[in-house]
C-alpha positions in Angstrom: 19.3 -12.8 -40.3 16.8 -13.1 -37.5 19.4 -15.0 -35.5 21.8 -13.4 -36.3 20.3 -10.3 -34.8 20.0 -12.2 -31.5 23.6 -13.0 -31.7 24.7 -10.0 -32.1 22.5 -8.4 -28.9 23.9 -11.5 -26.9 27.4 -10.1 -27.9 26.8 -7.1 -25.6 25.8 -9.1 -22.7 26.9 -8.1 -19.3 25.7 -8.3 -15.6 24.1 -4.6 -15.8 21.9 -5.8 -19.1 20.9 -8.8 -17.9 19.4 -7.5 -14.8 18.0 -4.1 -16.6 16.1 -5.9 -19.6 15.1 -9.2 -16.9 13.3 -6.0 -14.9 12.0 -4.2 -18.1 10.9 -7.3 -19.8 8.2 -7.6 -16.6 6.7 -4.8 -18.2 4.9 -7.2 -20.8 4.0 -9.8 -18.3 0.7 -10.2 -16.1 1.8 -8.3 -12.7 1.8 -4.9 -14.5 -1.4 -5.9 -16.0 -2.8 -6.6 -13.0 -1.3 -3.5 -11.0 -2.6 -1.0 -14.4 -5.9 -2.3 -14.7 -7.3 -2.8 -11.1 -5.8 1.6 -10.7 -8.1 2.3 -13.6 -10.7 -0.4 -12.2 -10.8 0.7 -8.4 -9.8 4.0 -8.5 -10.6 6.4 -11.8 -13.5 5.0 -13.8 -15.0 1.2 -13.3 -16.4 1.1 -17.1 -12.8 2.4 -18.7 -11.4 -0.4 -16.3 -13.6 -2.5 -17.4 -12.9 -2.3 -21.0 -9.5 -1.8 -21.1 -8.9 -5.7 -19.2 -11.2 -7.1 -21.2 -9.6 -6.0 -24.1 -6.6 -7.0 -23.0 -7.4 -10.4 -22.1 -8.8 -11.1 -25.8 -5.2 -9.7 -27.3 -3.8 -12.5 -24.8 -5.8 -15.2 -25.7 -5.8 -14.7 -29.7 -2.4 -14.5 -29.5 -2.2 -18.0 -28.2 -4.1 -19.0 -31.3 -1.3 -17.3 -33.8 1.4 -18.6 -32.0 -0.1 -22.6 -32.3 -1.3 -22.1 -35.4 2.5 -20.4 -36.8 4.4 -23.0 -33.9 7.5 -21.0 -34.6 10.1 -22.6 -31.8 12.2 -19.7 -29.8 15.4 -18.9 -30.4 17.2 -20.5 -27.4 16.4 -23.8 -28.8 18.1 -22.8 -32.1 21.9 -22.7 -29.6 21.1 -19.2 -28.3 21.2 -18.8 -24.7 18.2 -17.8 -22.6 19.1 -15.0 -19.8 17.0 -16.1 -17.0 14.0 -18.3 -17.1 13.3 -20.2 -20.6 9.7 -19.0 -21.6 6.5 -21.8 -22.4 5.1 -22.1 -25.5 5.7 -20.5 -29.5 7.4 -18.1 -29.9 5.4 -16.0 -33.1 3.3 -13.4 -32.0 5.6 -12.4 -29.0 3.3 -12.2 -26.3 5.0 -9.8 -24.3 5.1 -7.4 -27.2 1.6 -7.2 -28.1 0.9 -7.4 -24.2 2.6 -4.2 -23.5 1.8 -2.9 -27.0 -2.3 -3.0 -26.3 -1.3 -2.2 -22.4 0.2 1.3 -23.5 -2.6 2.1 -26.0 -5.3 1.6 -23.6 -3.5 3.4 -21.0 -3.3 6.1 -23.4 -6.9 5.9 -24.2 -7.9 5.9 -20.6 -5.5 9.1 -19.1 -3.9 10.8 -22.0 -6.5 13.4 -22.3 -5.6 14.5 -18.6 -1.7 13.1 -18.4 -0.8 14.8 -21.5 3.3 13.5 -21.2 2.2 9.6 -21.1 3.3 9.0 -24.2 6.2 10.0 -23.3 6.6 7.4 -20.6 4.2 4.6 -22.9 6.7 4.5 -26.3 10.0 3.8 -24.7 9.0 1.2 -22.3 7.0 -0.4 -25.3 10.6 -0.3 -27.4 12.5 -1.7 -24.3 10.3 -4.4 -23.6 10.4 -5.4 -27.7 14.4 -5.1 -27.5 14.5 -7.3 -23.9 12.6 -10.5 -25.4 15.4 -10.8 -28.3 18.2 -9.3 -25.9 17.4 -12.7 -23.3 16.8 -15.1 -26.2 13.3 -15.7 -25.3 12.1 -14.0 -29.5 13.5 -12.7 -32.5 13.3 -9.5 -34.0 10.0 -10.8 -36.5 8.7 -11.9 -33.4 8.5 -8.7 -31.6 7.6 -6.7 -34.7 4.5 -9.1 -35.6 3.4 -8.7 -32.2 3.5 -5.2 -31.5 1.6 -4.7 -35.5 -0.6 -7.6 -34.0 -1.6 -5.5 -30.9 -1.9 -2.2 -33.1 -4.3 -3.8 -35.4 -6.4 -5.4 -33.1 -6.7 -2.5 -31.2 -8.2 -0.8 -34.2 -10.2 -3.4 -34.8 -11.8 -3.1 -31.3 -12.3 0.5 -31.7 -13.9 -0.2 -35.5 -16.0 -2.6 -34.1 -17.3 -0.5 -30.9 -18.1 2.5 -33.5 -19.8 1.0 -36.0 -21.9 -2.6 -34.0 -24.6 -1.3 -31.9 -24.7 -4.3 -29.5 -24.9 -4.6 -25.9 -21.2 -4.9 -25.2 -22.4 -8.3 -22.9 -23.3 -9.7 -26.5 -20.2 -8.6 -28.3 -18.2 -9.9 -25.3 -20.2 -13.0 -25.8 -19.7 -13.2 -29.5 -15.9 -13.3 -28.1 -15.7 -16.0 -25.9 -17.4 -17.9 -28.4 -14.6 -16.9 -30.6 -12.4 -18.3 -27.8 -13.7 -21.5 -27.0 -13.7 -23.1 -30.1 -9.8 -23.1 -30.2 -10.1 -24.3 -26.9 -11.8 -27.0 -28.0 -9.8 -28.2 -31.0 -6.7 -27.7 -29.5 -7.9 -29.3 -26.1 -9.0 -32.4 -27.6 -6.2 -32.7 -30.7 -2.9 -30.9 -29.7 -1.5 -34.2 -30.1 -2.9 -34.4 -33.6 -1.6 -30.9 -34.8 2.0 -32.0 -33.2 1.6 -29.3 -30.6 4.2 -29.5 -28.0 2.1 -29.1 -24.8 -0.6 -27.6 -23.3 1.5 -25.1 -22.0 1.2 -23.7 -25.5 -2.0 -22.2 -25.0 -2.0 -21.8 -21.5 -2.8 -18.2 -22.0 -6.3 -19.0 -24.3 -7.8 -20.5 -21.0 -6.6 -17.8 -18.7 -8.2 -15.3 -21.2 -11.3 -16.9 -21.5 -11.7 -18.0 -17.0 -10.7 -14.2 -16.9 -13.0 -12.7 -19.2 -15.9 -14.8 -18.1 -15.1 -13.3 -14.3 -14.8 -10.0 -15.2 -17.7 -10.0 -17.3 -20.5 -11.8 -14.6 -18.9 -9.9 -11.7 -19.0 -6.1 -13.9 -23.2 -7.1 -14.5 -23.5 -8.3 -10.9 -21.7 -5.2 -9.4 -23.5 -2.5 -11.7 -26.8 -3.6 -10.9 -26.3 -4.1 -7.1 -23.7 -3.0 -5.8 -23.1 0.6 -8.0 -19.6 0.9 -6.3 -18.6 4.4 -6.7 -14.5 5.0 -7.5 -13.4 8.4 -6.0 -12.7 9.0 -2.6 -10.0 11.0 -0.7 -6.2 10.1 -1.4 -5.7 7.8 1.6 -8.7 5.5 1.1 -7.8 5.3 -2.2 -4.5 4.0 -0.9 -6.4 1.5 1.8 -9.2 0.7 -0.8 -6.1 -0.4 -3.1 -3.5 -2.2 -1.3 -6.3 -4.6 0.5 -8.0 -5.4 -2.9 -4.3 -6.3 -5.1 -3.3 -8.2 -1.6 -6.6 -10.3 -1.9 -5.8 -10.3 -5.6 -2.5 -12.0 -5.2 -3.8 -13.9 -2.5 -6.3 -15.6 -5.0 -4.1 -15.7 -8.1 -1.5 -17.4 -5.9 -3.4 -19.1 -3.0 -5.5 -21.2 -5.2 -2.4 -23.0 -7.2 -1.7 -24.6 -3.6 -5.5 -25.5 -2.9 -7.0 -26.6 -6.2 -6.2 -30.3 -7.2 -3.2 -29.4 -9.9 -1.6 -32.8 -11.3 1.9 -32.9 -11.0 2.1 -32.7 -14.8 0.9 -30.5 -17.0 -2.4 -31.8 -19.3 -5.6 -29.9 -20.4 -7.0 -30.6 -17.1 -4.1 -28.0 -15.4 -5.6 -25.7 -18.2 -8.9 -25.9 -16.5 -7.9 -25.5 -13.7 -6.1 -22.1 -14.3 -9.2 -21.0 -16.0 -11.3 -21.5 -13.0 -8.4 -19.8 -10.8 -8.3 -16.7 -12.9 -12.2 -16.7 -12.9 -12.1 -16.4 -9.2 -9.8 -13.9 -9.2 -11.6 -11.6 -11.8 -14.9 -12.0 -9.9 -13.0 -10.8 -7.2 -11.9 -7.8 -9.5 -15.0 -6.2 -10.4 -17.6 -7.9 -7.8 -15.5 -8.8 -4.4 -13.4 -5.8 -4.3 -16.0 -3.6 -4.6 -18.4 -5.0 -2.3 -15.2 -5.0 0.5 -14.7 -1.9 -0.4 -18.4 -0.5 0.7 -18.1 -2.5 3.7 -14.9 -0.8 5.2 -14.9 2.3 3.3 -18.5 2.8 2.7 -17.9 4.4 -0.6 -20.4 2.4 -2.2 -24.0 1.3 -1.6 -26.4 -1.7 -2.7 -29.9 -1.4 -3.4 
């Protein structure tokens, strides 16, 4: 039934859909991520920015736990064709589905109260995004669906978790990572053992955990020196933002070319994209503000 589904969308393919869902299917990858979160980060509220990648990131990396544990292969290796680039890894949770699942929730969470048609904008490009993954052979249906209940649930699990455990949110972030790392671990040392296809598999659970590490030392550092504050008028906004996602993508992409990567892929390219991402997310919530008081002066340090 499930591939039958796929099938059938593949059917209806034509020039027009294949370049539509290859754009809207972005909407569930890191860019958007990265362009959503540093807005709310930089320029509305540092803590809701704060929070809402952090959360993000742990949907990402869990997910990479599900998918190794289930190992479900995607459907273009089952004879149906892949539109565009074949994706890495399982294929069980989709990871674009819960991705732009939790991204629209916490978007919600963070402007709905003041940008009162969101939803209107958030639920369709969440439906698009689940129908592009099966549409370019990359998921099937049960794919989409388990991740988009996936990202649902954790979110309320979050939110249960924030209302109910009075901790520091350093410690519960803490508790997390050590969540994290022991998957790292055990599939680290003994992918080979649980006939794991690569370490490509669970890329994403060492990008999580470099990135939440960064976030998390930088977002300390930063509120206790550095007290960066977000408003200012419209076109320093603009400055304050184009130079800090620049430098972003500058990191993110710079360092693949000056870090030691092998030319194949092993456990020590996962480490490698861990520290990367950490030095991109210090830059995040440390770097980018600190720039930003030296050329804007909309911050001060103690």
């Amino acid at each position: 039934m499930d591939l039958k589904i796929v099938e059938w969308f593949q059917s209806n393919r034509n020039d027009v859909f294949d370049q539509f869902f290859g754009l809207i299917t972005e909407f569930g990858g890191d860019l958007i991520f990265l362009v959503v979160g540093t807005l709310i980060l930089w320029l509305y509220d540092k803590k809701v920015g704060f929070r809402f990648m952090v959360i993000f990131l742990f949907t990402l990396g869990f997910n990479d736990v599900f998918k190794n544990i289930i190992r479900r292969p995607r459907p273009f290796l089952e004879g149906v064709d892949s539109v565009g680039e074949e994706t890495y890894g399982y294929a069980m949770p989709s990871a674009h589905a819960s991705n732009v699942s939790m991204l629209g929730l916490l978007s919600l969470e963070a402007f709905k109260p003041k940008v009162r048609w969101l939803s209107f904008v958030v639920y369709p490009i969440i439906i698009l995004v689940l129908i592009s993954r099966i549409y370019l052979g990359q998921h099937y249906l049960s794919d989409v669906i388990v991740g988009f209940i996936y990202a649902l649930a954790f979110y309320h699990l979050i939110k249960t978790v924030g209302q109910n455990i009075k901790l520091h949110y350093t410690k519960v972030i803490l508790i997390g990572l050590s969540v994290l790392l022991i998957p790292m671990i055990v599939f680290g040392m003994f992918y080979k053992s649980f006939n794991i296809a690569s370490p490509d598999s669970f890329r994403n659970l060492f990008i999580a955990f470099g990135s939440i590490l960064g976030l998390t030392i930088g977002h300390i550092i930063e509120e206790k020196h550095v007290k960066y504050v977000e408003k200012a008028p419209i076109i320093k906004q603009i400055v304050k933002y184009l130079i800090g996602l620049i430098i972003a993508v500058a990191i993110q992409e710079g360092f693949k070319r000056i870090l030691p990567y092998p030319l194949e892929e092993s456990i020590f390219t996962l480490i490698l994209d861990a520290i990367r991402y950490f030095l991109l997310t210090i830059w995040l919530t440390l770097g980018a503000p600190y720039v930003f008081k030296l050329i804007i002066k909309e911050a001060r340090v103690d």
